[in-house]
KOLVOTOR-518650 format. One record per residue (C-alpha): x, y, z. Coordinates in steps of 0.25 Angstrom, whole numbers, plus 5000, padded with zeros to 4 digits. Layout:
XYZ...
This chain:
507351935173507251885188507951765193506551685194506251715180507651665175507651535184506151495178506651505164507851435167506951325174506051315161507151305153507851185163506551135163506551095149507751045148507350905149506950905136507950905122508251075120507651165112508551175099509751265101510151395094511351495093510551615100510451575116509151625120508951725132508551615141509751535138510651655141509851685156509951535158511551535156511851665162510951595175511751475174513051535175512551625188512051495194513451425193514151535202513151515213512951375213514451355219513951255231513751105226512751075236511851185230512151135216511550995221510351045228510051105214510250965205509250925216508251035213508351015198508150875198506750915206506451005195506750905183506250775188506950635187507150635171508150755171508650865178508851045176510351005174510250885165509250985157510251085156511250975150510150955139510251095135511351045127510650935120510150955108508550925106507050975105506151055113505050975120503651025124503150985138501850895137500750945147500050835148501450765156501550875164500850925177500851075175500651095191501851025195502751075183502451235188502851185201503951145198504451255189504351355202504951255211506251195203507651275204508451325195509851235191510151195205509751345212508551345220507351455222508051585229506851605237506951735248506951675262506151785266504951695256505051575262503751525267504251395271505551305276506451225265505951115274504551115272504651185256504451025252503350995261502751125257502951095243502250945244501051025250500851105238501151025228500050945234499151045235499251115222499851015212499450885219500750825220501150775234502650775233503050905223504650855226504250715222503650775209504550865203505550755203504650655195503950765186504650855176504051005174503850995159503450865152503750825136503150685136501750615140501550495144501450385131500150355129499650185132499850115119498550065114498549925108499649845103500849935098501249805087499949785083499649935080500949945071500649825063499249885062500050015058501049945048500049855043499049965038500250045033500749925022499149905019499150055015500250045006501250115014500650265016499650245003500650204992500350104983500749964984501949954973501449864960502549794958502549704970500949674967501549574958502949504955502949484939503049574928501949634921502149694906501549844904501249794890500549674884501149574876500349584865499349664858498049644849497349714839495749704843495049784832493749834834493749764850492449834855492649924865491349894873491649874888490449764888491049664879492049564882492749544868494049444872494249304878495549214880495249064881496148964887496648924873497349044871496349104861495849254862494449294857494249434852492849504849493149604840491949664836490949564827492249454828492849364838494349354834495149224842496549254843497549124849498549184858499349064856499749104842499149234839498149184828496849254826495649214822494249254819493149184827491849244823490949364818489549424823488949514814487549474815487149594822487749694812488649794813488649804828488549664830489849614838490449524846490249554861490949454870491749324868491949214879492849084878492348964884493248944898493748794895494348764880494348874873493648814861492248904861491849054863490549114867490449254858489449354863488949454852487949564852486849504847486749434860487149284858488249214863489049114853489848994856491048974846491948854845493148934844493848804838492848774827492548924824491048904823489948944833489248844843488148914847487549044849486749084860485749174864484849234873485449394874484749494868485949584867487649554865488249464876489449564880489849444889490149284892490749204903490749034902490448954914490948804910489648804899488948924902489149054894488649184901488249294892487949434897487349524886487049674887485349614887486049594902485749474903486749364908486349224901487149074904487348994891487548834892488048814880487848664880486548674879485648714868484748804878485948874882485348994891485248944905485249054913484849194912485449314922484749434923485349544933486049634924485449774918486349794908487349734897488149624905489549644902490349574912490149404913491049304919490949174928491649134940492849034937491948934946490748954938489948984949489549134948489549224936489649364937488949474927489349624927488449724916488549864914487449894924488449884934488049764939488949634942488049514947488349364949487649264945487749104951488149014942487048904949485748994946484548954940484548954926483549034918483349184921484049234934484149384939484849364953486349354952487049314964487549454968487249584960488349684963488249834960489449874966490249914952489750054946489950014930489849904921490349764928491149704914492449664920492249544929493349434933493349304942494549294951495249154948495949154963494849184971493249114968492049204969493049324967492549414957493249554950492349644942492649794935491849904933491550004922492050154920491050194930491750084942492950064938493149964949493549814951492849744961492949604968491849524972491449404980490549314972490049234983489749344991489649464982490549544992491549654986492849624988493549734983493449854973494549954966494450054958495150044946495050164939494550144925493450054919493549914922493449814909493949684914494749594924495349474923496249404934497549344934497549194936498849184944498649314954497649374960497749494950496749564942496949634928495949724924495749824911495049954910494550084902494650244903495550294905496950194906496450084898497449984907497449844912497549844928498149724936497749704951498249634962497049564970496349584978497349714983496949774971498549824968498549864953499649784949500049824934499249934923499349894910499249984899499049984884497749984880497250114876495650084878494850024888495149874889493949794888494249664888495349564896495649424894496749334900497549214893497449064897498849064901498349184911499449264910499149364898497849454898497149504886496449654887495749704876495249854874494549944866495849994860495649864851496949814857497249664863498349674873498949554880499449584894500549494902499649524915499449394922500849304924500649164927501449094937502749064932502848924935501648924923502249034914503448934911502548804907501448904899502048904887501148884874499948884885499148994881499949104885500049234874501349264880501949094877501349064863501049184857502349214848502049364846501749394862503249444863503749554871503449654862501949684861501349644845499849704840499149604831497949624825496749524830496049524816
């Protein structure tokens, strides 16, 4: 290998010796040999200091103002990792240049004097020139001490915008994704305990299991009413005593009972929907009927009351508004629906009423209409893709409307009932049979069918599933909550009543409501262990 050969290697490797070494190994590579064997042969001829300092010179040329050949040699033994120059730092042109043009650890270029075309005197000027005329630098000296042959870094690029307001951007979107897509934990949704099991249990037999009926109904004097097919049972929470109301079999064999609903204020009379079509009014107190209305040609699957007014939807889809002060009693008739209407209930202001049917329909209908025969309801959603039977007012927020879908939707949805707007959707998974929400939080409990059978509790309006509650082995039809608010009845097709612990008042209440209506205060067999009695 000639001289020349051996110096550019060595000058490649000085050259890169700015940067952290390679990693070392045991076996010293050919290179490294040459380069030492050089090294040694350089230490006997440089003997002459003045030499040794005109070649620190020339190397601090060749490295720039950052570092130096023998400062690179020292990094040899340093331990760190191998860099790759960056192009686009570098000018190429110069770089070259400079490769040719630098010494060797302090020796410069043996060049035959016989070569030489010009004079050490004029070799700078004569540099400048070209370097000018080839590279376009006018002073090539000036450049190679402000410039290094290889580059490892570019310039950082501008920073676009407001570094503090891109991480809280960052961070903020982060914690609104839940941290990488993982579910936000239950257990800080909510800070009291809520049982996996109920606290009681009843036997319901021969509780229909049709999903257009609503067959139970809690009254602010603590007593239940149960349809169980031709009977309406009561059962008082209070002391667990049950009684039998009435019995409709007028109709037959197939004759039943198909919806019950407890005046809002009093607790002391019942409008009874059957399947014949009429409505009836029972004073609850007296155990007699007060009056029976008409005006369906098929059963009343549902009832809503409005201060006097009794809604009735029946399966002729037909919605009708009873006063039932008067003897005229039908004072309005509304007419949107095209099949059996099986959801009904009116806003806590009385102002709107809302009507879902199994033709997928839900439609709102102002309290102040004309009376008489009216086909235009407010709005007339189409959004849900099943039967609209599950339908809840919130009590925290007016004009806030919840309502569930069939097997074929599965959804709950929350409207605006000034506006008809949807405010949000989610999928629940299974069939939605009913909502109710709590009176203390903005939570919402609802029950379902196929294939779980389980009472969902959600946190609003994030939608958080709070608790899942388990036990019935049916779908669950029907939900009613207790005056006190805190205990929620559900009742399925698996003939079972099962009282749930869902809805925890606030505790200043919970220690002044003994005796005053709640299952869990007055009911002397609601104890930890869960009880099955029979209803009839």
């Amino acid at each position: 290998m000639t001289k020349s050969a051996v110096e550019y290697e060595h000058l490649m490797d000085t050259s890169f010796s700015d940067a952290n070494q390679a990693v070392r190994t045991t076996v010293v590579p050919r290179w490294e040999r040459k380069k030492q064997k050089m090294l040694q042969q350089q230490q006997r001829q440089q003997i002459d200091q003045q030499s040794q300092q005109q070649g620190g010179q020339q190397q601090s040329s060749c490295s720039g103002k950052n570092g130096s050949l023998a400062s690179g040699e020292s990094a040899l033994n340093t331990s760190g990792d191998r860099f790759i120059p960056t192009r686009s730092g570098m000018n190429m042109e110069i770089s070259k240049h400079l490769m040719r043009s630098c010494t060797i650890s302090g020796e410069e270029n043996v060049v035959p004097e016989e070569q030489r075309s010009i004079t050490d005197s004029k070799k700078d000027a004569y540099s400048n020139s070209l370097s000018s005329a080839l590279l376009g630098v006018e002073d090539m000296q000036d450049a190679a001490q402000n410039r290094r042959i290889m580059a490892y870094t570019e310039k950082a690029p501008v920073p676009t915008g407001d570094p503090v307001s891109n991480l809280n951007v960052l961070y903020s979107a982060a914690a609104a994704g839940g941290g990488g897509g993982r579910k936000k934990s239950n257990a800080k949704l909510v800070t009291r305990q809520i049982p996996n099991t109920p606290s009681r249990v009843l036997d319901a037999p021969d509780l229909m299991d049709d999903y257009y009926l609503n067959l139970v109904s809690w009254s602010d004097t603590n007593i239940l009413a149960v349809a169980l097919a031709q009977t309406v049972y009561l059962w008082d929470a209070g002391s667990g005593n049950i009684e039998e109301l009435c019995t409709f079999d007028q109709g037959g064999p197939n004759s039943h009972i198909s919806s019950v609903q407890w005046v809002q204020e009093g607790g002391a009379h019942l409008a009874i929907g059957v399947s014949s079509g009429m409505t009836q009014l029972w004073d609850v107190q007296q155990g007699k009927q007060l009056r029976g209305m008409d005006g369906h040609t098929d059963r009343v699957g549902a009832l809503s009351w409005n201060r006097h007014i009794l809604s009735s939807g029946s399966r002729d889809t037909t919605i009708i508004n009873h006063d039932v002060r008067v003897a005229h009693h039908n004072i309005a008739s509304l007419q949107c629906h095209t099949q059996e209407v099986c959801g009904l209930t009116w806003s806590p202001d009385g102002e709107v009423l809302a009507s879902g049917g199994n033709d997928n329909l839900l439609c709102l209908w102002d309290a102040s209409g004309s009376s008489g025969v009216r086909t235009r309801p407010r709005f007339r959603i189409t959004d849900h893709q099943a039967a609209v039977k599950a339908l809840a007012w919130s009590p925290h927020e007016r004009n806030l409307l919840a309502s569930g879908g069939g097997t074929a939707d599965r959804s709950i949805k929350f409207w605006n009932s000034t506006t008809g707007a949807l405010l949000n959707s989610i999928d629940t998974g299974s069939q939605v049979c009913a909502l109710k929400w709590s009176p203390f939080e903005k939570e919402i409990l609802s029950s379902h069918g196929y294939a779980r059978n389980q009472l969902c509790l959600w946190k609003y309006p994030s939608m958080a599933k709070i608790k899942e509650l388990e036990r019935h082995t049916s779908r669950v039809l029907h939900l009613a909550v207790s005056p006190d608010g805190g205990t929620v009845l559900s009742a399925a097709a698996d003939e079972t009543l099962c009282f749930w612990d869902v809805f925890a008042p606030p505790s200043a209440k919970a220690s002044a409501a003994s005796g005053s209506g709640s299952i869990k205060s007055s009911d002397p067999f609601s104890k930890a262990s869960t009880r099955i009695t029979q209803i009839r």
